[in-house]
C-alpha positions in Angstrom: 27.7 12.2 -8.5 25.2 13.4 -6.0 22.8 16.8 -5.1 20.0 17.9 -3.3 16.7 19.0 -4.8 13.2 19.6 -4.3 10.4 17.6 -6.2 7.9 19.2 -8.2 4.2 17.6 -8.2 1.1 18.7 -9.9 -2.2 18.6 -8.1 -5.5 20.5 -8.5 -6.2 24.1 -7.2 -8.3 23.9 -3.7 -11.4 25.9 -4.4 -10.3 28.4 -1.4 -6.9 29.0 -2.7 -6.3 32.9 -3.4 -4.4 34.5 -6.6 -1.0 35.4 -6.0 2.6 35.8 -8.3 4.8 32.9 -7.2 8.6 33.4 -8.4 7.6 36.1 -11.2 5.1 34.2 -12.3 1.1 33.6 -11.7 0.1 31.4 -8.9 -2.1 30.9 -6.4 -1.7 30.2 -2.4 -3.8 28.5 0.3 -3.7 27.1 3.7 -2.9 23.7 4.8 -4.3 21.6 7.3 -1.5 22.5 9.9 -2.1 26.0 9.1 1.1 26.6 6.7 0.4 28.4 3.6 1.3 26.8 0.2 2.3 28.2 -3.2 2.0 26.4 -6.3 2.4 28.1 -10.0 -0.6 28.1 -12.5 -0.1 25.1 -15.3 0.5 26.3 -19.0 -2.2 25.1 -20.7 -4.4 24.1 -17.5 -5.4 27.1 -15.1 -7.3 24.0 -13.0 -4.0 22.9 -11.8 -0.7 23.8 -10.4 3.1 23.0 -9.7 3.9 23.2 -6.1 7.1 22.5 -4.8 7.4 19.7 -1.9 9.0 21.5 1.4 11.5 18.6 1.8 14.5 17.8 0.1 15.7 14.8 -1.5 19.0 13.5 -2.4 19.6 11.9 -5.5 23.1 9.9 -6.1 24.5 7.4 -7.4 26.2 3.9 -6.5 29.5 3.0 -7.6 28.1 0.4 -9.6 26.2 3.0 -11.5 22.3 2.4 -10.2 20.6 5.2 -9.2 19.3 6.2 -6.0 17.2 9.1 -4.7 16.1 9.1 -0.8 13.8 11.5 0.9 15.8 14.0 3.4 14.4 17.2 5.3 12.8 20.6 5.5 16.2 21.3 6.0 18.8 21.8 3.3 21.8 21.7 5.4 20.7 18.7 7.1 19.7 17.1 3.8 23.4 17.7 2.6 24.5 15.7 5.1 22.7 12.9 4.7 24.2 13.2 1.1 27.5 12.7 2.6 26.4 9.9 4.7 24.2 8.3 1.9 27.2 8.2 -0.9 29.5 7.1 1.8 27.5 4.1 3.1 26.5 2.5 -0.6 30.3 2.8 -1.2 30.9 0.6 2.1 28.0 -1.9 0.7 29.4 -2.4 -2.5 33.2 -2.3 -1.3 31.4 -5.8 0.8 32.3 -4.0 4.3 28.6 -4.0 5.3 26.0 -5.7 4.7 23.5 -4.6 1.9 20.3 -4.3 4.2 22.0 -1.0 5.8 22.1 1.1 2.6 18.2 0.7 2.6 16.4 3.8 1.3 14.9 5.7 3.6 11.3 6.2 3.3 9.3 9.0 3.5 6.2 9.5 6.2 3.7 9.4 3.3 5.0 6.0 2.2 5.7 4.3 5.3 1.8 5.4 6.1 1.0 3.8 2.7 3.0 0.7 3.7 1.4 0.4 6.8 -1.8 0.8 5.7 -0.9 -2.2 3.7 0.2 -4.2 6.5 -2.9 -3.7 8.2 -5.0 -4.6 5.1 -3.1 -8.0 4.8 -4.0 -8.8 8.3 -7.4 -9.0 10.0 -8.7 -5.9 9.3 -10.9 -5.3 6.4 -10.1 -3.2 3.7 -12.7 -0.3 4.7 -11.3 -0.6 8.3 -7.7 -0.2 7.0 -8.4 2.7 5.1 -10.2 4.3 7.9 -6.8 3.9 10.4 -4.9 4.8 7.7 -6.8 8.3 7.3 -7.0 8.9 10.8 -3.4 8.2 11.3 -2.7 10.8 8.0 -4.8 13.7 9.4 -2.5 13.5 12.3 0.2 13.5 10.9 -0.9 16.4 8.2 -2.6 17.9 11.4 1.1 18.6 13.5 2.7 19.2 10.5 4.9 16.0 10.6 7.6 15.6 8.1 9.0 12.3 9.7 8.4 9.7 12.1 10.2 11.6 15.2 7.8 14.9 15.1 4.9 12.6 16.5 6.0 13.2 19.9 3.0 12.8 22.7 2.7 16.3 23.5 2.5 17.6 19.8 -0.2 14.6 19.2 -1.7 15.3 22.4 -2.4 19.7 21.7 -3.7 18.8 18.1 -6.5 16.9 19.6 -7.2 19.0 22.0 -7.7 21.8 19.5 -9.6 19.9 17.6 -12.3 18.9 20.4 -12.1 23.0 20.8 -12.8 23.9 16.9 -15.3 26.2 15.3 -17.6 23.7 13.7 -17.9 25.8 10.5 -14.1 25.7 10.0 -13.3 21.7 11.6 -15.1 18.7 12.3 -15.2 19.1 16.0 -14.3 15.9 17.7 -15.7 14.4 21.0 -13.9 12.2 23.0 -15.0 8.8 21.4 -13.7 10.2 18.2 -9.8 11.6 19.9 -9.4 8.2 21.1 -10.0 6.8 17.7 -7.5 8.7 16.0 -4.9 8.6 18.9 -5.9 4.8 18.7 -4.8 4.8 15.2 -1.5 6.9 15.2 0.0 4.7 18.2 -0.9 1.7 16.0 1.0 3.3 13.2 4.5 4.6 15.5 4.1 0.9 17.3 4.4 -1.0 13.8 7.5 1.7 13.0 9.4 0.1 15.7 8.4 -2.9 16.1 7.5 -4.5 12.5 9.0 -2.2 9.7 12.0 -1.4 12.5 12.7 1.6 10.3 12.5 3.5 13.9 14.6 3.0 17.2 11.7 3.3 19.9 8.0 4.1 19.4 7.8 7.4 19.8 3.8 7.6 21.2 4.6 4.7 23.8 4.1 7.2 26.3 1.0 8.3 25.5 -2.5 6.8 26.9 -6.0 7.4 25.7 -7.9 9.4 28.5 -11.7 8.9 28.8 -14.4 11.6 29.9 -17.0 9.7 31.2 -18.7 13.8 31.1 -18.2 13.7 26.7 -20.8 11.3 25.9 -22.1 12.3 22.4 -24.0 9.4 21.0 -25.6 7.1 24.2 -28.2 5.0 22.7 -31.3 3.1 24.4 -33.3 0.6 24.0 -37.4 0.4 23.4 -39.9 -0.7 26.0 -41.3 -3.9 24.9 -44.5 -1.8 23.3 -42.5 0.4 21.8 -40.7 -2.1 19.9 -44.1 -3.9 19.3 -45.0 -0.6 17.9 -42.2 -0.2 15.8 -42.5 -3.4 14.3 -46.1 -3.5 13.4 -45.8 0.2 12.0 -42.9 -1.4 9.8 -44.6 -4.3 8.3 -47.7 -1.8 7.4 -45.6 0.8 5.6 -45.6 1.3 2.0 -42.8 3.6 1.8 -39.7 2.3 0.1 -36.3 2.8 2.1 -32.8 3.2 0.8 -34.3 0.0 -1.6 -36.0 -1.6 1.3 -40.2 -1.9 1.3 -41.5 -1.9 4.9 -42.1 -6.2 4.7 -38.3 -6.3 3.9 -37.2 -3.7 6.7 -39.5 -5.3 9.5 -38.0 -8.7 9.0 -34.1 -6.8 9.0 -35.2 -5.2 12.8 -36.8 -8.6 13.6 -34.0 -10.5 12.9 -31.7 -7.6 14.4 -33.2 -7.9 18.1 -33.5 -11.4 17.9 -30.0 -12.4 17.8 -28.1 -9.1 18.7 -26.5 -9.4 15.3 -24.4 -6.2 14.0 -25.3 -4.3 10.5 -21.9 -5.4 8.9 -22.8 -9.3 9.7 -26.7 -9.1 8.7 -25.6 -7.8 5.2 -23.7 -10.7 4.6 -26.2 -13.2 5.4 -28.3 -15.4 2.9 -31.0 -18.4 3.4 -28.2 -20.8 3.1 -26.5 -19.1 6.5 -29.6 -20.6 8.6 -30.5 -23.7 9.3 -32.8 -25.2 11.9 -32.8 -23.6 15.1 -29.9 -21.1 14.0 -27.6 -18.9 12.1 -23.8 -19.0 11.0 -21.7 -15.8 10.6 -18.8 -16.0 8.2 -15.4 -15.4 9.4 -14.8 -12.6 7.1 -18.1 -10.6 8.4 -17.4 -11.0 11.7 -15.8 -8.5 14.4 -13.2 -11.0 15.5 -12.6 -12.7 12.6 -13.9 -15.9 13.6 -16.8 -18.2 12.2 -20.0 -18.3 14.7 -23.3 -20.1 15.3 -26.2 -18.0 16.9 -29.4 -19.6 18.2 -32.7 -18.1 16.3 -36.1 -18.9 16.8 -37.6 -20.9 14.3 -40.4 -17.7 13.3 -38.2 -15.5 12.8 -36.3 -17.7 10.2 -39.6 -18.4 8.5 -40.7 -14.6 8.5 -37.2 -13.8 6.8 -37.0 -16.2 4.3 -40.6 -15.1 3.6 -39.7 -11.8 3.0 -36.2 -12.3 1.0 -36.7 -15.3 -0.8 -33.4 -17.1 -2.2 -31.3 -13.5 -2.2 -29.4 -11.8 0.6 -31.2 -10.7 4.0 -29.5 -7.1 3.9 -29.4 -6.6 -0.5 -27.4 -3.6 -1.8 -30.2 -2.3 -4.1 -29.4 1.8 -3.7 -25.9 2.7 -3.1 -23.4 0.6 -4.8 -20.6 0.9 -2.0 -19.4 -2.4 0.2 -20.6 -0.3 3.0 -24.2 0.2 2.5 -25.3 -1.1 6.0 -24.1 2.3 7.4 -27.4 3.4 6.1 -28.9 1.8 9.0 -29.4 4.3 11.6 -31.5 6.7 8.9 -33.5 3.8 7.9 -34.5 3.3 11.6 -34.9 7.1 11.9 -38.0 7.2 9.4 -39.3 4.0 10.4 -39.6 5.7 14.2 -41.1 8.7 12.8 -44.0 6.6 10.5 -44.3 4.8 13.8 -44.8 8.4 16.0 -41.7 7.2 18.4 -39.1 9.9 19.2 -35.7 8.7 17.8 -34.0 10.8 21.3 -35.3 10.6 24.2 -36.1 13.4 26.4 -32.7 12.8 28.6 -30.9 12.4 25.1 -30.4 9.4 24.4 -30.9 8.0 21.3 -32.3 4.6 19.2 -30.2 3.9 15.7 -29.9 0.5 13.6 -27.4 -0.2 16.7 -29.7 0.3 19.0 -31.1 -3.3 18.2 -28.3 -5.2 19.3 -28.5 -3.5 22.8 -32.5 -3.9 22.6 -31.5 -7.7 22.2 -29.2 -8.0 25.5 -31.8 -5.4 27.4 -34.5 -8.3 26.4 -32.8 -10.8 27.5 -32.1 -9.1 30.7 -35.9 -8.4 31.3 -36.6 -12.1 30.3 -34.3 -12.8 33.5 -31.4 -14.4 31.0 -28.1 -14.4 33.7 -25.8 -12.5 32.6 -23.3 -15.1 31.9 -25.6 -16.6 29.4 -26.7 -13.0 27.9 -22.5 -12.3 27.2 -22.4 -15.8 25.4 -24.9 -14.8 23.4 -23.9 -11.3 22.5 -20.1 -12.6 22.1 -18.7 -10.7 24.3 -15.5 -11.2 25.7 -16.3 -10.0 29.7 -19.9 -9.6 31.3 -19.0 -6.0 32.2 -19.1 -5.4 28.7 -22.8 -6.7 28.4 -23.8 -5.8 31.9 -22.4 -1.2 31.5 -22.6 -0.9 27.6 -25.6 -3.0 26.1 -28.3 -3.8 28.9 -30.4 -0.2 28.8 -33.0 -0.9 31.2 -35.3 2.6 31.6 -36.0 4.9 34.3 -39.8 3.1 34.9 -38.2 -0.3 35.1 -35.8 0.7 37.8 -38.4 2.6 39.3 -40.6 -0.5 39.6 -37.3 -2.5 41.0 -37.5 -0.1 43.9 -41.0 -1.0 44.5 -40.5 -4.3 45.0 -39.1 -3.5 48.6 -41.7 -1.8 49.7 -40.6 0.9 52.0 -42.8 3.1 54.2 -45.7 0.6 53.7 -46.7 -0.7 57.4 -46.3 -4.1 57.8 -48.6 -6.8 58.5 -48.2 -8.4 62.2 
C-alpha cells in the first residue's frame, strides 16, 4: 500500500503573523522569507503555537517485505504520485534481487541534506562555529529563492536574490555589501559542490557556473593601522585605565594589544593561549586554534612575554570572564573601540577607514614594513601563503608616510654643481 500526504508540524506563532480562519477554523498567517504567505491553525490548548501544513508532499509505502518507507516528493501532487509509482516499483526490483539495494535509497529532503552537510563540514577542518555559520548562510539561500530541492539553486535564481538583498530596505533586511554576497555565495556553491561530488545524491553541481564577482567600489569595513605615537598612545592610555572591559582591567587589556601587534596573532588564536604556549624567545599556536589547521611557532620578544605573564599569571592570556559563549573574542573590536575613546583617538579615520581588534594584526605587518622587514620575511611571519596578500591587504602605511616617500626625491629643489 502506498499514498501521498502532507506533514503536519507544530512551531511557534512569528510575532508579525496576522489573525485569520484557516479551513473553518482560527488561524493566523504570515510572510516567509521568500515572500510566500503561510497559514497555520491555532493549537487547542496553546494559542502560542500552531499547525501548519508543509507545502511538499510525501509518499509513504511500503516494501514487499513489509518495512515501511516514507520519502519526501514535491510542491506538486501530480508529480509526487509519480514518484509513488516509481518508488513502489523500484523497492519491489531490490528485494526481487534485480538491483542492487543502494538504488532504492530514500530520497532526502533539502533541509536534511543541508543538515547532513553541515555535518560533513563539522567532521572536517572547520570548527563547529564556522560550520554552523556555512550552514546558515547556505539555508537563507535556499529559504531566500524559495528552494524546495537541490535543482531550484540554479545561478541566475542565486544570483537576483543577492542582488536584492545588497538593494534592501535596511529596516525590513540586513542589507548586504559585497564582502558579505560572496560569503554566502561562497557557502551555497560549497553546499551544491558536496551534492555532486561527495553525497552524489545530484548528477552535476548545479552553481558550477557561477563565480563570485568583486567590487573593488563596495568596500564597507577598510581598516588602518596607528602611527607609531598613536599606538604609543593607545597603549599607555590602556595600562592607566581603571575601567573594567567585557571582564578585562586596563593592565590585562594593554598586555592583549601588546601581544596582539607584536606577533600579528588573530583574536581566535590569542584566546587560546596560556603561559605554557610560550617559551623562550616564542610562542606555539595549537592546531585546533589556528586558521589552517596547523600547529605554529611565532617569534616574540622576550618583554612582551614577561609583561603577559605579569599580568595573567598561570590562567589563559584571553579568559572568558563575561559572556559564556566559545566565541567571546568577537568582543574584540568594542573593546578596542572604548580603549580608543579613553585614549582621545578616533576609531574612523577621516577618509573612513577604521581601527578594530583586527586592526592589530595589520598594525603588526605595517611595523614591520616601517622597520624595513622585506617583505618575504614580513609574509613568513604573518603566515601568509603569497606576499601579495601581506604587501595589498595588511601593510597600511598612511597618507604622511607616503608623503615623506616622495620627498626623498627631491624634485624642484636646484641642485648643487
Amino acid at each position: 500500500m502506498a499514498h501521498v500526504y502532507r506533514p503536519v508540524y507544530t512551531k511557534a506563532i512569528p510575532a508579525h503573523a496576522e489573525p485569520c480562519t484557516h479551513r473553518g477554523k482560527p488561524g493566523v498567517r504570515w510572510k516567509a522569507r521568500g515572500g510566500r504567505w503561510l497559514h497555520g491553525v491555532i493549537c487547542e490548548g496553546n494559542p502560542q503555537r500552531c499547525r501548519v501544513e508543509s507545502n511538499v508532499w510525501h509518499v509513504s509505502y511500503t516494501s514487499p517485505d513489509g518495512k515501511e518507507l516514507d520519502a519526501a516528493g514535491y510542491m506538486d501532487r501530480a508529480a509526487t504520485e509519480a514518484l509513488m509509482v516509481q518508488l513502489v516499483q523500484t523497492q519491489a526490483r531490490v528485494d526481487s534481487g534485480m538491483i542492487p539495494p543502494e538504488a532504492a535509497r530514500p530520497r532526502l529532503t533539502l533541509a536534511e541534506l543541508l543538515e547532513r552537510w553541515r555535518k560533513y563540514v563539522a567532521g572536517g577542518k572547520a570548527s563547529e562555529l564556522g560550520a554552523r555559520r556555512q550552514f546558515q548562510r547556505a539555508r537563507d539561500v535556499c529559504e531566500g529563492i524559495g528552494a524546495t530541492r537541490p535543482s531550484d539553486l540554479t545561478p541566475s535564481a542565486v544570483r537576483q536574490w543577492l542582488a536584492e538583498r545588497k538593494k534592501a530596505d535596511r529596516h525590513k533586511l540586513k542589507k548586504f555589501g559585497s564582502g558579505t554576497a560572496g560569503n554566502y555565495l561562497t557557502a551555497v556553491k560549497s553546499f551544491t559542490r558536496w551534492l555532486a561530488q561527495v553525497e552524489k545524491s545530484e548528477p552535476v553541481d548545479h552553481l558550477s557556473a557561477l563565480r563570485k564577482e568583486s567590487d573593488p567600489t563596495d568596500l564597507r569595513h577598510v581598516r588602518r593601522a596607528l602611527s607609531p605615537t598613536e599606538l604609543d598612545k593607545l597603549l599607555a592610555s590602556t595600562l592607566a585605565s581603571r575601567a573594567v572591559v567585557y571582564g578585562l582591567t586596563g593592565t590585562e587589556r594593554h598586555a592583549l594589544y601588546l601581544l596582539a601587534c607584536s606577533t600579528g596573532l588573530r583574536a581566535k588564536e590569542l584566546s587560546s593561549l596560556t603561559p605554557a604556549s610560550f617559551t623562550d624567545g616564542s610562542v606555539w599556536i595549537e592546531a585546533k586554534r589556528a586558521k589552517n589547521k596547523i600547529r605554529f611557532e611565532l617569534p616574540v620578544e622576550p618583554d612582551v612575554v614577561k609583561v603577559v605573564k605579569k599580568r595573567f599569571g598561570a590562567g589563559p592570556v584571553w579568559p572568558n570572564r563575561v559572556k559564556k559563549t566559545q566565541a567571546w573574542w568577537l568582543v574584540g573590536a568594542r573593546m578596542v573601540r572604548k580603549d580608543l575613546a579613553e585614549a582621545g583617538i578616533a576609531a574612523t579615520a577621516a577618509d573612513g577607514r577604521v581601527f578594530d581588534f583586527h586592526s592589530l594584526r595589520g598594525q603588526f605587518a605595517t611595523d614591520l614594513d616601517r622597520a624595513g622587514v622585506s617583505l618575504t620575511r614580513a609574509q613568513k611571519l604573518m603566515r601568509h601563503s603569497t606576499p601579495d596578500l601581506t604587501s595589498k591587504h595588511y601593510t597600511k602605511p598612511d597618507a604622511a608616510e607616503l608623503a615623506a616617500e616622495v620627498a626623498k626625491l627631491k624634485r624642484g629643489k636646484a641642485r648643487k654643481k
